[in-house]
Residue frames as qw, qx, qy, qz and C-alpha x, y, z in Angstrom:
[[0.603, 0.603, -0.197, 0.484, 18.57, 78.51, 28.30],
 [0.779, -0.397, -0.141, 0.464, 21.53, 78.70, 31.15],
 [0.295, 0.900, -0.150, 0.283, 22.61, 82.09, 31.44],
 [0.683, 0.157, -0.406, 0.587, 26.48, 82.35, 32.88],
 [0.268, -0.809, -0.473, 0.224, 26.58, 84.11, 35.86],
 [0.101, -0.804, 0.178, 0.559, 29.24, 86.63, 33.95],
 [0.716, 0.651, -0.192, -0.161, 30.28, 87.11, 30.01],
 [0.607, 0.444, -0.607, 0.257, 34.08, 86.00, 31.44],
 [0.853, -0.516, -0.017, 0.078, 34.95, 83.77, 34.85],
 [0.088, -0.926, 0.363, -0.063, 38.28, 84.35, 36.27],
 [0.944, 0.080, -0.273, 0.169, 41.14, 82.07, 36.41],
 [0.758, -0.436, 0.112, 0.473, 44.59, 81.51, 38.46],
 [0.362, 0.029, 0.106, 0.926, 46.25, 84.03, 36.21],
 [0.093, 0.703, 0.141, -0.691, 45.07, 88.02, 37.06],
 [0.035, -0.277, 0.599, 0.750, 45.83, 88.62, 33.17],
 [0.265, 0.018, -0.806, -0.529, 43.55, 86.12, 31.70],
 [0.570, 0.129, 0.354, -0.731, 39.83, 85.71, 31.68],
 [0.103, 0.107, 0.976, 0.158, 37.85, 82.78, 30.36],
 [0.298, 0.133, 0.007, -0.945, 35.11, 83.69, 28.21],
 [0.380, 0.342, 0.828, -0.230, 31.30, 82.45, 28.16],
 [0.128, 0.525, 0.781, 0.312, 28.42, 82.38, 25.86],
 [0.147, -0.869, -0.424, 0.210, 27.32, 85.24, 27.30],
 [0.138, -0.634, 0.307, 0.696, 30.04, 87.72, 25.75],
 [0.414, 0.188, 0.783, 0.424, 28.91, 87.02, 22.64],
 [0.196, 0.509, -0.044, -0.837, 27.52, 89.13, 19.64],
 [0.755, 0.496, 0.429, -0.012, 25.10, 88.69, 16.72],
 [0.228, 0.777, -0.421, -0.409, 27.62, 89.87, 14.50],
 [0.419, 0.490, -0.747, -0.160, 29.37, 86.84, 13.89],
 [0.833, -0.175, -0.510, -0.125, 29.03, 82.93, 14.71],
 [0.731, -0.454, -0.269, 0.433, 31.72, 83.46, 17.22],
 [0.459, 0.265, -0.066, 0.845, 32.59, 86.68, 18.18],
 [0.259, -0.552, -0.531, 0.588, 32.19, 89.16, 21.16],
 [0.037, 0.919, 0.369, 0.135, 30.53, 92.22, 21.66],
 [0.417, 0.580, -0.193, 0.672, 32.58, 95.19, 21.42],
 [0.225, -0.808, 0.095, -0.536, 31.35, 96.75, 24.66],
 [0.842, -0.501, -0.002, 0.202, 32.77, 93.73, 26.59],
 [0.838, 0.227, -0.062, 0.493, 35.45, 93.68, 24.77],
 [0.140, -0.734, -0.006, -0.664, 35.93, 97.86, 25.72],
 [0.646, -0.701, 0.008, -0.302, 35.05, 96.85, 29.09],
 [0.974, -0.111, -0.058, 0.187, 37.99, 94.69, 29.55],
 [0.556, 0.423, -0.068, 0.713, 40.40, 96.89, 28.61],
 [0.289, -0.684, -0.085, -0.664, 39.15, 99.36, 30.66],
 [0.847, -0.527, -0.054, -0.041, 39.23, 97.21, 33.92],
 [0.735, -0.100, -0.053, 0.669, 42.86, 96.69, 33.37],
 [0.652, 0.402, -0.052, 0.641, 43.07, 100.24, 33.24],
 [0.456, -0.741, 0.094, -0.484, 41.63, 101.43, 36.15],
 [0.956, 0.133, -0.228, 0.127, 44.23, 98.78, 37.55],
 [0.641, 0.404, -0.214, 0.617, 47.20, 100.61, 37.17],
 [0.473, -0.530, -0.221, 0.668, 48.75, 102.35, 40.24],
 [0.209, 0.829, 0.050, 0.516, 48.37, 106.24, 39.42],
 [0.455, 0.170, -0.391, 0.782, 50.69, 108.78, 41.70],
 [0.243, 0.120, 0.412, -0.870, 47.52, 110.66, 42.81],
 [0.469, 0.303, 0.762, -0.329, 43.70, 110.13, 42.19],
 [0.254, 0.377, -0.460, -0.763, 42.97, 109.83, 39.14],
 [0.638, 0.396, 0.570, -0.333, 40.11, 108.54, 36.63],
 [0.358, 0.107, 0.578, 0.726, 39.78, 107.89, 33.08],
 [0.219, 0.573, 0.007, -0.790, 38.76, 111.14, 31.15],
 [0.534, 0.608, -0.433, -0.398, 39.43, 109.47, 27.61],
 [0.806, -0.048, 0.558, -0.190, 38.89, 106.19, 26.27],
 [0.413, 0.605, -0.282, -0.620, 40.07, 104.79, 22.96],
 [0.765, -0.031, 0.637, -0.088, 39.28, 101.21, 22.07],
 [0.370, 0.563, -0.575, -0.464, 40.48, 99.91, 18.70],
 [0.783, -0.071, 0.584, -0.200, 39.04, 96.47, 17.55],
 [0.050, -0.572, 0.662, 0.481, 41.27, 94.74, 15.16],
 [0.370, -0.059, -0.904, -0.207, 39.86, 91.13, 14.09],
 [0.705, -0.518, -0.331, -0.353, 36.82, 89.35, 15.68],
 [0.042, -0.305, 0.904, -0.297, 37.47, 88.02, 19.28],
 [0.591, -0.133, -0.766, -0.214, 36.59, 84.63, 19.28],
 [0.747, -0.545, -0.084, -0.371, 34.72, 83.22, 22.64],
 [0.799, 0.083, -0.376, 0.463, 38.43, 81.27, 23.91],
 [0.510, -0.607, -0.226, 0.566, 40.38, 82.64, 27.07],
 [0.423, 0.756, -0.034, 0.498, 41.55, 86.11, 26.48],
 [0.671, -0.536, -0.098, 0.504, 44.51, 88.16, 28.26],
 [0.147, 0.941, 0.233, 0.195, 44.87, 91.54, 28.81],
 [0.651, -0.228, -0.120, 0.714, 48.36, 93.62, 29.70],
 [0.018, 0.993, 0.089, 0.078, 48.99, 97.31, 30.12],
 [0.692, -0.075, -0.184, 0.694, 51.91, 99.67, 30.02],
 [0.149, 0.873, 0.374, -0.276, 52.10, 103.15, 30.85],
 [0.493, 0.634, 0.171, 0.572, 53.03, 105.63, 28.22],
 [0.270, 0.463, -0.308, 0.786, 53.44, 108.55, 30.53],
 [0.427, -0.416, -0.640, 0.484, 53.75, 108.95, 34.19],
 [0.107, 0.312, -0.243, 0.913, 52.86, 111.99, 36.11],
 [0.098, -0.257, -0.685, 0.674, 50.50, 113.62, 38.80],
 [0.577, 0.471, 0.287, -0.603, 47.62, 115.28, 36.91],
 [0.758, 0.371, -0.287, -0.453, 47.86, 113.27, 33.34],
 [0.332, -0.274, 0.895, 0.114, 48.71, 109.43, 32.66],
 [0.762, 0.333, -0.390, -0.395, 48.40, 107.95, 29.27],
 [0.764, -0.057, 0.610, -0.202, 47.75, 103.93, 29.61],
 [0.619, 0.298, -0.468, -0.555, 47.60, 101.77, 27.00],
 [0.616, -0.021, 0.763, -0.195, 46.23, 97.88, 27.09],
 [0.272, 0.444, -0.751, -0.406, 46.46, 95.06, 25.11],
 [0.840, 0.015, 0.195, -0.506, 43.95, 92.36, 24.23],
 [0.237, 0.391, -0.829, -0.322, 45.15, 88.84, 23.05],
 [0.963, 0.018, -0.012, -0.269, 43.14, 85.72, 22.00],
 [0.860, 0.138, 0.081, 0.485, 46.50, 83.20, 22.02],
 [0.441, -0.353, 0.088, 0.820, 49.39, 85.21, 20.92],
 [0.119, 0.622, 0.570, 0.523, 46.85, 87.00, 18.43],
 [0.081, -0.181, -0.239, 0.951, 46.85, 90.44, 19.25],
 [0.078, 0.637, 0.691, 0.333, 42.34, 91.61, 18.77],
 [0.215, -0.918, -0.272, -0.192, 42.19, 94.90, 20.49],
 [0.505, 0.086, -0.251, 0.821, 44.36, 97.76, 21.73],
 [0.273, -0.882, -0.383, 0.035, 43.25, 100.73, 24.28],
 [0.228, 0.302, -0.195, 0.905, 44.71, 104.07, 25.16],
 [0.291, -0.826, -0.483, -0.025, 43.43, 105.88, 27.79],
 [0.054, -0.600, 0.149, -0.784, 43.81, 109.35, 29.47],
 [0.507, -0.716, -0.364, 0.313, 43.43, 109.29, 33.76],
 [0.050, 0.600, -0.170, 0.780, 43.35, 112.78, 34.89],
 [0.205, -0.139, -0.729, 0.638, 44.03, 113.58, 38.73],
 [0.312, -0.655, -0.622, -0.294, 40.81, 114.07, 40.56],
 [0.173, 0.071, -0.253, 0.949, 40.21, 117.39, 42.65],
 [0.013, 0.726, 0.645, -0.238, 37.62, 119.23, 43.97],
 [0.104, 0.099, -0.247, -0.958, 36.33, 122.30, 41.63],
 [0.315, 0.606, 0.485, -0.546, 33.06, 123.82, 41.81],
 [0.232, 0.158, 0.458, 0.843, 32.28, 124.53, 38.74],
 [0.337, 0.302, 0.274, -0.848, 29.60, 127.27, 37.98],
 [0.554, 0.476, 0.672, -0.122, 26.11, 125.50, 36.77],
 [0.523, 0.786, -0.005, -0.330, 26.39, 127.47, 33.40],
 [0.062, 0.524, -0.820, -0.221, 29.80, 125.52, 32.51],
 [0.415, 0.056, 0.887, -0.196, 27.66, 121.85, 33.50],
 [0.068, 0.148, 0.826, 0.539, 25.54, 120.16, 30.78],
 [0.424, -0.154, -0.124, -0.884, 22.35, 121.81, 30.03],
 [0.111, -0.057, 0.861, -0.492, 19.96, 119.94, 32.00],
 [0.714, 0.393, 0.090, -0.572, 16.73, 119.90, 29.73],
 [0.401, 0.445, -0.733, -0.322, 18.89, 117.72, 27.62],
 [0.141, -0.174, 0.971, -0.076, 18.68, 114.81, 29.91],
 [0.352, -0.133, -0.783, -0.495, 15.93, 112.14, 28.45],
 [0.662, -0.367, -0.218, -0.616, 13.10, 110.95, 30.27],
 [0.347, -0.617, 0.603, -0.368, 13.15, 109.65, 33.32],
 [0.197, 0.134, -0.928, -0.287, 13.90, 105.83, 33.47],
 [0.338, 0.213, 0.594, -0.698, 10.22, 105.42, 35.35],
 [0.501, 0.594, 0.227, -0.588, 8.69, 106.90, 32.53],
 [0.196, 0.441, -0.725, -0.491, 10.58, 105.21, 29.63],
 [0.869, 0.196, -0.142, -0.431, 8.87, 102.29, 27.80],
 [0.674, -0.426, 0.598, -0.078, 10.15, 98.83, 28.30],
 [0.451, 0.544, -0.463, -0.535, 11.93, 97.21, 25.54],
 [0.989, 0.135, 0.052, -0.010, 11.53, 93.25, 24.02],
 [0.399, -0.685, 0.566, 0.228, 14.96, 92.42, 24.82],
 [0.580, -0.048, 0.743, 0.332, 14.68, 89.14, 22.43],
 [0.453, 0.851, 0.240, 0.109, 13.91, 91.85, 19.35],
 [0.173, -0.885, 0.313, 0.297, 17.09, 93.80, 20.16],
 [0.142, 0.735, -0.577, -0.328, 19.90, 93.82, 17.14],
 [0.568, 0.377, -0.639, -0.357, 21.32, 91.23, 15.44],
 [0.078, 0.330, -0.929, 0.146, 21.31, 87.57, 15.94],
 [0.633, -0.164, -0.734, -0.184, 19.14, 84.01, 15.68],
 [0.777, -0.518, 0.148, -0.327, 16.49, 82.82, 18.65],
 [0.948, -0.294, -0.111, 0.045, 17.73, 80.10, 21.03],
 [0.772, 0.054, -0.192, 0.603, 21.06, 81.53, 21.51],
 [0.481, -0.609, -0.204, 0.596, 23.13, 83.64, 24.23],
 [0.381, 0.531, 0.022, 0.757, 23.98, 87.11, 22.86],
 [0.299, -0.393, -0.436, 0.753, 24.82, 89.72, 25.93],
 [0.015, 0.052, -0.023, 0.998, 22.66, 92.70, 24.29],
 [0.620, -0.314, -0.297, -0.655, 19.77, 90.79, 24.70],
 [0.747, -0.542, -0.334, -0.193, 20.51, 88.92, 27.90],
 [0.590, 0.084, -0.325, 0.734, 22.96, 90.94, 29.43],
 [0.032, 0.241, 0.403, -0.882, 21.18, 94.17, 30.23],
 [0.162, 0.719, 0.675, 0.020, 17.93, 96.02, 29.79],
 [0.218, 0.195, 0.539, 0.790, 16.33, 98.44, 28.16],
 [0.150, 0.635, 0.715, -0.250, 14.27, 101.13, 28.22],
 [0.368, 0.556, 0.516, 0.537, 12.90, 102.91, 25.53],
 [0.073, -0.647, -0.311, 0.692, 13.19, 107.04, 26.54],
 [0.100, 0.648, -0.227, -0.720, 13.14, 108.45, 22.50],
 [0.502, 0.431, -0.574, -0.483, 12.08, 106.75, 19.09],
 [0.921, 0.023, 0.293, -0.257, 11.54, 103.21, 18.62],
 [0.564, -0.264, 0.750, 0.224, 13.87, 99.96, 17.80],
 [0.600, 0.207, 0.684, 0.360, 11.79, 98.89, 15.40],
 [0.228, 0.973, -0.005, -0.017, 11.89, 102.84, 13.50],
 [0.709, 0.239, 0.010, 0.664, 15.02, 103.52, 11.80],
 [0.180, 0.829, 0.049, 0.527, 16.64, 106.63, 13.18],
 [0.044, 0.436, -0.613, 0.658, 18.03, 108.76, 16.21],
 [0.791, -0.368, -0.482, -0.080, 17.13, 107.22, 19.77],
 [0.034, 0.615, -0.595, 0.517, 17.53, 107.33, 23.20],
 [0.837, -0.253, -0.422, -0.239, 17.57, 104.73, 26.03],
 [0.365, -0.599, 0.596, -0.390, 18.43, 103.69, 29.42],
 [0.639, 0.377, -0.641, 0.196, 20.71, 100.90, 29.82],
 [0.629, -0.476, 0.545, -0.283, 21.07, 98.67, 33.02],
 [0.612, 0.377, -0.692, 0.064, 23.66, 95.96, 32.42],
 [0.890, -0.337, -0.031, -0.305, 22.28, 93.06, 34.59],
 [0.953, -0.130, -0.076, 0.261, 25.60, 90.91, 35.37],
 [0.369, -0.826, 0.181, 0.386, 28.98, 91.46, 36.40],
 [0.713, 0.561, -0.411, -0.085, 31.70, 91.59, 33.51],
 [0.539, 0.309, -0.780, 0.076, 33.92, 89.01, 35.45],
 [0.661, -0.475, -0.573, -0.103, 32.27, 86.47, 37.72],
 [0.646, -0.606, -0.364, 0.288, 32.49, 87.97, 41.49],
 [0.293, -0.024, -0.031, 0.955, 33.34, 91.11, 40.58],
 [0.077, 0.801, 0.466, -0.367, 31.73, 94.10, 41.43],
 [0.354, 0.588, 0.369, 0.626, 30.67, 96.15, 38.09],
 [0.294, -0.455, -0.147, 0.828, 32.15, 99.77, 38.51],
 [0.326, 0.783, 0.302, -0.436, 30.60, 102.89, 37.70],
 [0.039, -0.647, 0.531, 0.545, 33.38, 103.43, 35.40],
 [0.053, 0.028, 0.875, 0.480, 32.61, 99.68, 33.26],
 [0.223, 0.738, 0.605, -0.199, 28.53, 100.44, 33.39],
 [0.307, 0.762, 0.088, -0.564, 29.64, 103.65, 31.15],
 [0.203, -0.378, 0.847, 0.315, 31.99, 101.75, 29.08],
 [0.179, 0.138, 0.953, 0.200, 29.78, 99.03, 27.91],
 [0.398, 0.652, 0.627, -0.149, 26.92, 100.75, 27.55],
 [0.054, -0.673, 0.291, 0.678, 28.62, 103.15, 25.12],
 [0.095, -0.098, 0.865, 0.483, 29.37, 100.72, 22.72],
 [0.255, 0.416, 0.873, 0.012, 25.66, 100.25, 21.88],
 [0.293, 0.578, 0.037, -0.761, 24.76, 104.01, 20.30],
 [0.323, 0.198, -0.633, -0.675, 24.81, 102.46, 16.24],
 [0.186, -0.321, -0.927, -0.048, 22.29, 99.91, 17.51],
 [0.068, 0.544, 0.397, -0.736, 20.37, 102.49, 19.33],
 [0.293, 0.632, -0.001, -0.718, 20.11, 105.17, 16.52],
 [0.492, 0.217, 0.698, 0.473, 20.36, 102.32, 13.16],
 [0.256, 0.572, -0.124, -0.769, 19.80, 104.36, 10.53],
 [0.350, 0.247, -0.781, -0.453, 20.13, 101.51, 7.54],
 [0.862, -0.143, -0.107, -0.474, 17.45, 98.94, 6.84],
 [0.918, -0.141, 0.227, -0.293, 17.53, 95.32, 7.98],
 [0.887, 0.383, 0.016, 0.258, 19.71, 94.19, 4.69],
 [0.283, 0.847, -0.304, 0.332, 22.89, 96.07, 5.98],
 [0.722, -0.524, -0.225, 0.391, 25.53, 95.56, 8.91],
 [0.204, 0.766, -0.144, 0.592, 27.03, 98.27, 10.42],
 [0.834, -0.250, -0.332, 0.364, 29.94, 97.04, 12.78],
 [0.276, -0.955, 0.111, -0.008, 31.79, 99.46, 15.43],
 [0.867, 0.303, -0.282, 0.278, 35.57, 99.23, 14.80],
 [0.124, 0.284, -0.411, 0.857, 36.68, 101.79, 17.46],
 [0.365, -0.740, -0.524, -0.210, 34.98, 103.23, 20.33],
 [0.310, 0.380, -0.244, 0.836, 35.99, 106.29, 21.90],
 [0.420, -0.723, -0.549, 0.018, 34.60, 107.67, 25.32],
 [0.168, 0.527, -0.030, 0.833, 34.80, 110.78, 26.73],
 [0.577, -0.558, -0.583, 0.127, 33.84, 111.11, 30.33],
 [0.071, -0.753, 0.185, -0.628, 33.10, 114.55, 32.47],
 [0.264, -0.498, 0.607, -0.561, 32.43, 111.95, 35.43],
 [0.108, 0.087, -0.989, 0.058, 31.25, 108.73, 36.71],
 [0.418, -0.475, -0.426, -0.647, 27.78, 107.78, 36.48],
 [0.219, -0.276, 0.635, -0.687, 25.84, 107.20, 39.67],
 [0.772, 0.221, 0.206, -0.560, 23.19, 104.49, 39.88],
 [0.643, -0.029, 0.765, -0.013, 22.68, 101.67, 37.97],
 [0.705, 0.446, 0.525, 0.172, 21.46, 102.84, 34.80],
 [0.294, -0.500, 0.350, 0.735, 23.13, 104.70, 31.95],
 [0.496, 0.674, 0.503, -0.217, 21.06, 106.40, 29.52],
 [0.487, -0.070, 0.609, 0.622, 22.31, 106.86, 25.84],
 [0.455, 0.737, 0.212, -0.452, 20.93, 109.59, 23.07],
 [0.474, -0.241, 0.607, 0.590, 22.64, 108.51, 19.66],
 [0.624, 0.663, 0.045, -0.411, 22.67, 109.16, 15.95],
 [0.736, -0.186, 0.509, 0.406, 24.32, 107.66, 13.01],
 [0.576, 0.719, 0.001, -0.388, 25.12, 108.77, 9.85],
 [0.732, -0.130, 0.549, 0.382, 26.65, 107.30, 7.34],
 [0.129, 0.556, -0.506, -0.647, 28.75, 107.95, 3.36],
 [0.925, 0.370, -0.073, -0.041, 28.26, 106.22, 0.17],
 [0.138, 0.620, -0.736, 0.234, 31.88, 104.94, 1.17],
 [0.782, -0.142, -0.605, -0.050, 30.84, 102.06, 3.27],
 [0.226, 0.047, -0.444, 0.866, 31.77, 104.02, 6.50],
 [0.351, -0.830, -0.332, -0.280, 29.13, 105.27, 8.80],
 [0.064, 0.199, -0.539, 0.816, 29.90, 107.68, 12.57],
 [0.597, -0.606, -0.509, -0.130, 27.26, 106.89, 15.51],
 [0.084, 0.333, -0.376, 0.861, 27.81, 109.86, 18.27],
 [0.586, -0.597, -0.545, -0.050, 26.01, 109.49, 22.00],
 [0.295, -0.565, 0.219, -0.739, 25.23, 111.70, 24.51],
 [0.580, -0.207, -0.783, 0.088, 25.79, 109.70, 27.69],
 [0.005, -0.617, 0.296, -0.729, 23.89, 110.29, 31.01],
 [0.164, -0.154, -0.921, 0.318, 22.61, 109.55, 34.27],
 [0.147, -0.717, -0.674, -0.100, 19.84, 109.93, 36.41],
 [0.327, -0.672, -0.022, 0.664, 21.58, 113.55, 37.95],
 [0.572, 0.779, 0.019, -0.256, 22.37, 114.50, 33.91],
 [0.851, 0.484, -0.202, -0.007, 25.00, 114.25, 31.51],
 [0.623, -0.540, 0.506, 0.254, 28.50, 112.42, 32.37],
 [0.258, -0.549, 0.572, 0.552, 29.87, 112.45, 28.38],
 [0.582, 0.553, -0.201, -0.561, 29.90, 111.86, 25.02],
 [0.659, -0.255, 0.685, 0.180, 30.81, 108.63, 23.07],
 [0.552, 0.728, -0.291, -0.285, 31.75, 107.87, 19.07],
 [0.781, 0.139, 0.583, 0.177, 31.69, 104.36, 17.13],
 [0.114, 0.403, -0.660, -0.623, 33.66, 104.39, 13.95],
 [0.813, 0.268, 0.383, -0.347, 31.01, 102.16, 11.60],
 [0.057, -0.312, 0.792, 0.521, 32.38, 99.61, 8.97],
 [0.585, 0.330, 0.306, -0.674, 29.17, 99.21, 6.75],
 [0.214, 0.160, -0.817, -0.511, 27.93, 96.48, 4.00],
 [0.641, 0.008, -0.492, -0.590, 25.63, 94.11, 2.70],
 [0.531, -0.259, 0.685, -0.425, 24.27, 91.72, 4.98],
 [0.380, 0.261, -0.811, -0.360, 23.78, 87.96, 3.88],
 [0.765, -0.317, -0.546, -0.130, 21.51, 84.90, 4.80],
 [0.657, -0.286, -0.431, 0.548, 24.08, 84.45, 8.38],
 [0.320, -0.925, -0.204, 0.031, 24.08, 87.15, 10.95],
 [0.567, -0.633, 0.305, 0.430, 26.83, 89.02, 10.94],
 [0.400, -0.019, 0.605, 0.689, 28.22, 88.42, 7.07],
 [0.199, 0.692, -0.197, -0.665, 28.57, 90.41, 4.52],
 [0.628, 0.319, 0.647, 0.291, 28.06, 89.85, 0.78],
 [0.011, -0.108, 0.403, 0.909, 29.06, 92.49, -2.24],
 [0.480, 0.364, 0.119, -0.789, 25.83, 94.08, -3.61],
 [0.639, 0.459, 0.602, 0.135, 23.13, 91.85, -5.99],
 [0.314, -0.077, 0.566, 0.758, 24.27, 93.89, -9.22],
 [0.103, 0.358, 0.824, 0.426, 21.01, 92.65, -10.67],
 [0.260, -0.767, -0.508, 0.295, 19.34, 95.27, -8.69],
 [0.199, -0.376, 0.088, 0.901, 21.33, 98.26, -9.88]]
């Protein structure tokens, strides 16, 4: 199997990307993984001329309809200008099909000490990534052998807290093995991005016969990781409502750099990966 040498290859328009096999998701027959999809939006918004240095602080990814695997093009405007805040917002389209919409926060960047009792408790961070357990990449989440899907041959995995195949919380360290657009160099900023998006797969909480899709994804970022990998503690819980929340603790190898939080849209799972089917009755 021919992996691409990125989930999307650039083209002659800056806007538009051209997406591979390799942005794909076992959710659906055709349809991308959220954290590219996250990641994109993101790139265009680290993009934008700012008046002084500035980073995103606050992420907020909204994912309307599937995106299909077809070119996709991204635009941005800003909502408000200034020298220590600027709200962004970006815009995903498959065709003229609007699939995804982003807000961000960039706050200006300064030097402040801060005193170590303000900084994330440092016992929190997980095992080191040395000492974590390697994980069967072609066991990870949803989706049928012999075919591309980017959480199982996009990055790796390594097991620092609970087990894949154990329902429950979890933690892991994340190294995302390709760029997201061919001959680009993957910033620290899309390595926290994308590996966000993967805490309800981390921490599943429902058996086998469920899906439980991420319709948002919100990041929260004290700073920018350092390194290569990006290590994820998550839980999920979920309502008898068909709604679930999946919350991660995101760090490096230095400790934590922020928090992240997947709305979950939750149902029956059918025969096909990805679909859904009302409940067998017969069973009530």
């Amino acid at each position: 199997m021919e992996i691409p040498p990125a989930p999307y290859l650039p083209t002659s328009d800056p806007q538009v990307v051209e997406s591979t096999p390799l942005s794909q998701s076992g959710w659906y027959e055709d349809g991308q993984h959220g954290g590219l999809v996250a990641g994109l939006l993101a790139r265009a918004v680290d993009a934008v001329p700012t008046l002084t240095p500035m980073g995103i602080a606050r992420l907020t990814v909204d994912i309307f309809r599937v995106v299909p695997t077809v070119p996709l093009r991204v635009t941005t405007s800003v909502l408000r200008e200034g020298k220590r805040i600027q709200l962004v917002q970006a815009y995903l389209q498959a065709g003229d099909i609007e699939v995804a919409q982003a807000t961000a926060m960039r706050l200006r960047i300064a030097d402040r000490p801060t005193p170590k009792a303000a900084m994330p408790d440092p016992s929190l961070l997980p095992v080191p990534v040395a000492e974590a357990s390697p994980v069967d990449m072609e066991r990870v989440g949803v989706g049928v052998g012999g075919r591309l899907y980017f959480h199982r041959h996009g990055v790796e995995m390594r097991q620092a807290e609970g087990e894949f195949d154990q329902a429950g919380p979890g933690a892991v360290w994340m190294r995302i093995l390709t760029p997201l657009v061919a001959g680009e160099r993957l910033t620290p900023l899309l390595r926290a991005v994308i590996s966000s998006d993967h805490g309800n797969g981390i921490s599943s909480a429902l058996p086998t016969s469920w899906v439980f899709m991420n319709a948002d994804l919100n990041v929260h970022l004290l700073r920018m990781p350092t390194g290569e990998w990006v290590g994820l503690r998550s839980v999920s819980w979920f309502a008898d409502l068909g709604r679930g929340v999946a919350h991660s603790q995101l760090f490096d190898a230095d400790g934590g750099i922020g928090r992240s939080v997947q709305t979950l849209f939750a149902d029956y799972r059918t025969s096909l990966p990805g679909t859904m089917a009302p409940p067998d009755v017969s069973r009530a």
